[in-house]
NUBA-913979 format. One record per residue (C-alpha): residue number from 1; residue in three letters; chain; z, x negated, y. Coordinates in nm, 4 decimals, decimal comma, always signed. Example, Ala and Ser with C-alpha at 12.3 -4.5 7.8 and 13.67 -1.06 7.14 Angstrom:
<pts>
num	residu	chaine	z	x	y
1	ALA	A	+0,7800	-1,2300	-0,4500
2	SER	A	+0,7140	-1,3670	-0,1060
</pts>
This chain:
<pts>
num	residu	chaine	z	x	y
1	UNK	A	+0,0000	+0,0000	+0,0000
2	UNK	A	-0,1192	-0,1670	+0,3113
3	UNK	A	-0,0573	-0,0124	+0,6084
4	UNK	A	-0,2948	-0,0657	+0,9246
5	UNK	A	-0,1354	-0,0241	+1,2335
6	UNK	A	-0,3848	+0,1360	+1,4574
7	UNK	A	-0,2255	+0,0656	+1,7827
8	UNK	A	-0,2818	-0,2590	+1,7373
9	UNK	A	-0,6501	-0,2686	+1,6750
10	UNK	A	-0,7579	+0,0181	+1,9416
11	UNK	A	-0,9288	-0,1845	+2,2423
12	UNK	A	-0,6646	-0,2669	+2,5209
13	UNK	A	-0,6218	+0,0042	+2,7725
14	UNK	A	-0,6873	-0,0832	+3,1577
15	UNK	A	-0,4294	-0,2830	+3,2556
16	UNK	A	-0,2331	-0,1203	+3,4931
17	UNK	A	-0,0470	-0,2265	+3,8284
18	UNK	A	-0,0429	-0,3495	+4,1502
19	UNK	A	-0,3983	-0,5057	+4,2461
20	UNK	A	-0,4351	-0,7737	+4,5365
21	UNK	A	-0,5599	-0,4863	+4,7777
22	UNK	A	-0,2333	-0,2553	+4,6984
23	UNK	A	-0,0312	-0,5713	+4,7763
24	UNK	A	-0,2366	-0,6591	+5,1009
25	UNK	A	-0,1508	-0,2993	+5,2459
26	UNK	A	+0,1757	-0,3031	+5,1766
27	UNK	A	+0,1942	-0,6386	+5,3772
28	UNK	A	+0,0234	-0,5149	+5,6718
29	UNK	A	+0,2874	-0,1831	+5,6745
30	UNK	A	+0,5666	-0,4241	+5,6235
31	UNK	A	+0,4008	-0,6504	+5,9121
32	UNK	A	+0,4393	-0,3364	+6,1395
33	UNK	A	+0,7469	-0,2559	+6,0569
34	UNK	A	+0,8700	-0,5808	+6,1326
35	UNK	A	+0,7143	-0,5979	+6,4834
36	UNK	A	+0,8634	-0,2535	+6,5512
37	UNK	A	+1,2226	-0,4379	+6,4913
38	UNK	A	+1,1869	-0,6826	+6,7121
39	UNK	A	+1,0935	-0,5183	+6,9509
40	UNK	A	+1,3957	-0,2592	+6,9262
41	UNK	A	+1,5757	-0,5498	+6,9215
42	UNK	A	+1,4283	-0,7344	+7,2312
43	UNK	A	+1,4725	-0,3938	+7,4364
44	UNK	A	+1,8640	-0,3361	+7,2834
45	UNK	A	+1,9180	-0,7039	+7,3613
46	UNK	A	+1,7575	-0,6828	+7,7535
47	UNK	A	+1,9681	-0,3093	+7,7518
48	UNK	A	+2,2994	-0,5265	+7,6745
49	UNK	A	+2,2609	-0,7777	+7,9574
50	UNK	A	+2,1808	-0,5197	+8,1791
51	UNK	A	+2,5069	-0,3741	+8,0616
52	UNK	A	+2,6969	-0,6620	+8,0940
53	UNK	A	+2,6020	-0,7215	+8,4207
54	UNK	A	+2,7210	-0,3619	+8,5482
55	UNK	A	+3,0422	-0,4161	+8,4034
56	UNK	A	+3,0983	-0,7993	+8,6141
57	UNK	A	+2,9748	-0,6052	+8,9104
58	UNK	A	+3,2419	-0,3392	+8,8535
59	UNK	A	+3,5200	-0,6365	+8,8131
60	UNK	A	+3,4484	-0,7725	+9,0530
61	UNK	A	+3,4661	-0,5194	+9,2866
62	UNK	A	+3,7888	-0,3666	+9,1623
63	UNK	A	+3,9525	-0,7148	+9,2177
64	UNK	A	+3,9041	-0,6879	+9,5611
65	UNK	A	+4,0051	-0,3347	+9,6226
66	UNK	A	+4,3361	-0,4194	+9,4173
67	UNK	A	+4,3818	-0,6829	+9,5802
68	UNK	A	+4,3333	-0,5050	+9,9378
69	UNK	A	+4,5671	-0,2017	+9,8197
70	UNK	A	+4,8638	-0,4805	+9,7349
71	UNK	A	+4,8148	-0,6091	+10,0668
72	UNK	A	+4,7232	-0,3484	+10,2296
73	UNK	A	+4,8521	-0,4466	+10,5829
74	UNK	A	+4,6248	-0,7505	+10,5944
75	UNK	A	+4,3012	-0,5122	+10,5148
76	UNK	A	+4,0792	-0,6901	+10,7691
77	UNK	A	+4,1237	-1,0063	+10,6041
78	UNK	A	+3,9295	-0,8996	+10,3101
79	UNK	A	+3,6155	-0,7682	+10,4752
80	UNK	A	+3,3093	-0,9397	+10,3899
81	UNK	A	+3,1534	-1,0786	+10,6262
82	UNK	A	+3,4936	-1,1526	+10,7988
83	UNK	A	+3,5354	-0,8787	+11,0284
84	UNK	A	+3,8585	-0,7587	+11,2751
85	UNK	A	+4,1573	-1,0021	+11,2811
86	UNK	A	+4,2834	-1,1193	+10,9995
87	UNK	A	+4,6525	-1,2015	+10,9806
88	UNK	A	+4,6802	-1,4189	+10,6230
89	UNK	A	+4,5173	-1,7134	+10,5714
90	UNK	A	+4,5793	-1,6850	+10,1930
91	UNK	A	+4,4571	-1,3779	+10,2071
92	UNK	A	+4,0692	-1,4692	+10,3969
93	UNK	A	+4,1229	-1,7574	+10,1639
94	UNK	A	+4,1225	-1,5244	+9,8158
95	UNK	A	+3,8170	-1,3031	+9,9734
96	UNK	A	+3,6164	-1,6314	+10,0645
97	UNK	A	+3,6307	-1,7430	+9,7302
98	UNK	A	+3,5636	-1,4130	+9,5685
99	UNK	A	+3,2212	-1,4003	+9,7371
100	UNK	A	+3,1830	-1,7174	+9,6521
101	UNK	A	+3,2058	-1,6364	+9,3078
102	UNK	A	+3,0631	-1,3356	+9,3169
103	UNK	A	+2,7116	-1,4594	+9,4730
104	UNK	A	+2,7025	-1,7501	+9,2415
105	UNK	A	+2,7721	-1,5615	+8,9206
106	UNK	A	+2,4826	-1,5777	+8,6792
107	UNK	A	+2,4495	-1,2165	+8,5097
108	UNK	A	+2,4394	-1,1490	+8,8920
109	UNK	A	+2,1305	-1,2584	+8,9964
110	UNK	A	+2,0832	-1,3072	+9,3822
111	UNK	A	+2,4070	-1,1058	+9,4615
112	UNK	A	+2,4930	-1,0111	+9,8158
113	UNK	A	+2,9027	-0,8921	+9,7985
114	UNK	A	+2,9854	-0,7059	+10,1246
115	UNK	A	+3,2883	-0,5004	+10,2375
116	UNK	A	+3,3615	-0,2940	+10,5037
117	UNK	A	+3,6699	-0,1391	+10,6840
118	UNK	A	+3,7002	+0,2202	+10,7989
119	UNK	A	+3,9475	+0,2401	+11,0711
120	UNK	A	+3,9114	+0,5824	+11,0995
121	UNK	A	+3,9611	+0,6999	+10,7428
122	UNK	A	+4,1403	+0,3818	+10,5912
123	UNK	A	+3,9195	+0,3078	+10,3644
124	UNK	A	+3,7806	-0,0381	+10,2331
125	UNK	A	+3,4355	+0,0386	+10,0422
126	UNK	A	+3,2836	-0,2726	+9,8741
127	UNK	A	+2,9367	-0,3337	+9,7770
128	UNK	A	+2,7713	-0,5624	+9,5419
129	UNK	A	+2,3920	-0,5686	+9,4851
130	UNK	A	+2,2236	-0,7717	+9,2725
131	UNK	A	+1,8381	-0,8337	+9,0983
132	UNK	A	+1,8780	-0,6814	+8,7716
133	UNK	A	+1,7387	-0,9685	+8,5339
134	UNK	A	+1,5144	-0,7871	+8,3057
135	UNK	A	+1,3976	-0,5365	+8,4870
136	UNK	A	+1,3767	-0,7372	+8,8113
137	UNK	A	+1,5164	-0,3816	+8,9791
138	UNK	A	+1,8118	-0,4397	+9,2861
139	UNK	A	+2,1027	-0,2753	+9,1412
140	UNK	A	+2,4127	-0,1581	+9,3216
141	UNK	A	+2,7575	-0,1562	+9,2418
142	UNK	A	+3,0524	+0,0466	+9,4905
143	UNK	A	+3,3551	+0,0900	+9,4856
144	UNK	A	+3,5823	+0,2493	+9,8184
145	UNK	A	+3,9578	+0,3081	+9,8044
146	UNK	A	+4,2429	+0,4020	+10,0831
147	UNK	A	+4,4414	+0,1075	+10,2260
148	UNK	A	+4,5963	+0,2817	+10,4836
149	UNK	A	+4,9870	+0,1534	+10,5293
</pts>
């Protein structure tokens, strides 16, 4: 008894699987893909220093106005561009180097710090403006608070 296995001697069925064109589209989708991601990435990282540099702004300017509400009989001393008389030399001193540091900070590219006092209403209201560095847009960061003794 001699059994033949008939699998076995049946001509081969077309091989099947991927072919070199199936495997050359799926490069060119995965090639897309890819780009898409960097770029989401490029525009989330650009978003993030934009960020960033809204938040400095924003410290910056709140150090100032608490520093103005601590000391609040000196307000004229921290005016910017010195304005009125200013009784404290520590005080001009701290708002000297504040826009100092403010207009050379980097995230803050080509930032003007200014602050004004409002005899009538008591209020110091400081302004820093800066070129946004991706978009290349002037952005603008305020901040007013009541200083009145």
């Amino acid at each position: 008894m001699q059994r033949h296995h008939r699998h076995l001697l049946t001509p081969r069925r077309k091989a099947r699987g991927v072919t070199l064109i199936d495997a050359l589209i799926a490069m060119v989708i995965l090639a897309f893909g890819m780009l898409g991601m960097t770029r989401l990435q490029t525009r989330a990282l650009a978003q993030t220093t934009e960020a960033q540099s809204r938040l400095v702004a924003a410290q910056y300017v709140d150090e100032l106005l608490s520093s103005a509400l601590i000391d609040a009989a000196n307000h004229d001393c921290y005016t910017v561009p010195s304005s009125g008389t200013c009784g404290s030399t520590t005080a001009r001193g701290f708002t000297d180097a504040w826009e100092t540091t403010v207009e050379s900070t980097a995230l803050l590219r080509g930032a003007v710090a200014t602050s004004t006092y409002t005899s009538s209403s008591g209020q110091l209201t400081v302004r820093i403006t800066w070129t946004g560095k991706e978009s290349g847009e002037t952005r603008t960061h305020e901040g007013t608070t009541d200083v009145r003794n």
